[in-house]
N, C-alpha and C positions, 0 to 999 in steps of 0.2 A: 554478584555478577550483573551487569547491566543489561537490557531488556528492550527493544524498541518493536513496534507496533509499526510494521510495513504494509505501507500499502500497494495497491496494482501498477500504478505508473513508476514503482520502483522495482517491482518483480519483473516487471517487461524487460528494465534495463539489463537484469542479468543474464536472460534469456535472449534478447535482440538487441545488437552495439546500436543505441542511441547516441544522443547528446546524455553524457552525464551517467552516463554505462559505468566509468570508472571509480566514480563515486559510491556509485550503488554496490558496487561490489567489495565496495570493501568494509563493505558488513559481513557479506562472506567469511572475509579475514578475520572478522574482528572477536573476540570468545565474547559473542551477544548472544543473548536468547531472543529470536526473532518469532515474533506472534503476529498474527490477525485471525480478522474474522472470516467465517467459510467463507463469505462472498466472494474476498481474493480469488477463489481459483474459479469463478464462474467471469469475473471481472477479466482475468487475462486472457481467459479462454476465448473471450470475444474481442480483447485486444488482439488476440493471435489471428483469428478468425477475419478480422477486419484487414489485418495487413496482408493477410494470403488473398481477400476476395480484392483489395488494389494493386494487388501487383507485386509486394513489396518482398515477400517472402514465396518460394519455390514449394512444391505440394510436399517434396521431401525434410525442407526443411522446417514444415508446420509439424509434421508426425515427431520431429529431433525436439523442437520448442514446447509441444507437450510432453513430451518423457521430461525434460528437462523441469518443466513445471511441477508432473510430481515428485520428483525427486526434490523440491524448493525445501532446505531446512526450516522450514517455516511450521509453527505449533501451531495448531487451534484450540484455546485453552477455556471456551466458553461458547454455549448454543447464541447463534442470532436471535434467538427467542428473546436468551435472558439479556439481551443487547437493545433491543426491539427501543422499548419505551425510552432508554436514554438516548438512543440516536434521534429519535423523533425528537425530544425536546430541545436537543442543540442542534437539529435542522430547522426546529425555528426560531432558536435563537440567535442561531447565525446567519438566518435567510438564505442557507445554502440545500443544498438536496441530503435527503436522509444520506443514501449510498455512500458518500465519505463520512457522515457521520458515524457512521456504522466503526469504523478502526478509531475515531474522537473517543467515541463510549469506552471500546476497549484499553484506548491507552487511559483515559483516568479511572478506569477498573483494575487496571491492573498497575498503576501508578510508572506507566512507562510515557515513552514520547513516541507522536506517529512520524516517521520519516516519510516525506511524500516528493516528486517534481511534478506536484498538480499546482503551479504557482498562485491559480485563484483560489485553492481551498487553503492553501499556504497564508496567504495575505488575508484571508477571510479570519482563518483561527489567529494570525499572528496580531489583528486589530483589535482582537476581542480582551477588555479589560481583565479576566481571570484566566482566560485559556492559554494566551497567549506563549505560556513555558510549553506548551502540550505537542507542539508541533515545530518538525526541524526540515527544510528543504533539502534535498539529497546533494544541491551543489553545494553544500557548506563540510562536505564531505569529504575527510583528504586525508 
């Protein structure tokens, strides 16, 4: 069965119609085993959190966006603990911030791909000479 390693900027889409909402979702559809790491749901929470404090979302529909969130079929199939040291070393390897490292680690732990529309962390992992399979943009999704 196939397996991808999602991150925040793709759980948001399933939960709030963005740009590229449709793609994301069709992981949903798809018989994948979708994983990350806990941080995901502290990560949305503050996506959520940000778009209700600009306006973007109604007080009612934050309370619908988190029920939504937990219900996300999404696994956590390993502590950030045991994540820790590898995300650090390919957030300096990639001169990028731990925090998307954090789902990097878990996808070559668990030998999946991270599906992300973080375009900089996209092009950051897609330039890098060994990582570059490890990471898929969610527009390439269809």
């Amino acid at each position: 069965m196939t397996g991808y390693v999602v991150d925040a900027s793709v759980v948001v889409k399933w939960i709030v119609t963005e740009e590229w909402s449709d793609e994301a979702s069709t992981l949903l559809e798809a018989n994948a085993i979708l994983i990350a790491p806990e941080l995901l749901f502290a990560e949305v929470s503050n996506a959520l959190w940000t778009m209700r404090h600009r306006g973007d979302i109604e007080p009612e529909d934050l309370a619908e966006a988190t029920d939504a969130l937990r219900a996300a079929p999404v696994v956590v199939p390993v502590s950030m603990r045991q994540l820790a040291s590898s995300a650090v070393r390919l957030a300096v390897d990639l001169g990028h911030p731990a925090y998307d490292c954090f789902y990097l680690a878990l996808a070559i732990q668990e030998q999946h791909r991270v599906v992300t529309a973080d375009t900089r962390f996209h092009d950051k992992v897609r330039g890098h000479p060994y990582l570059s399979d490890r990471v898929i943009h969610v527009s390439s999704l269809r």
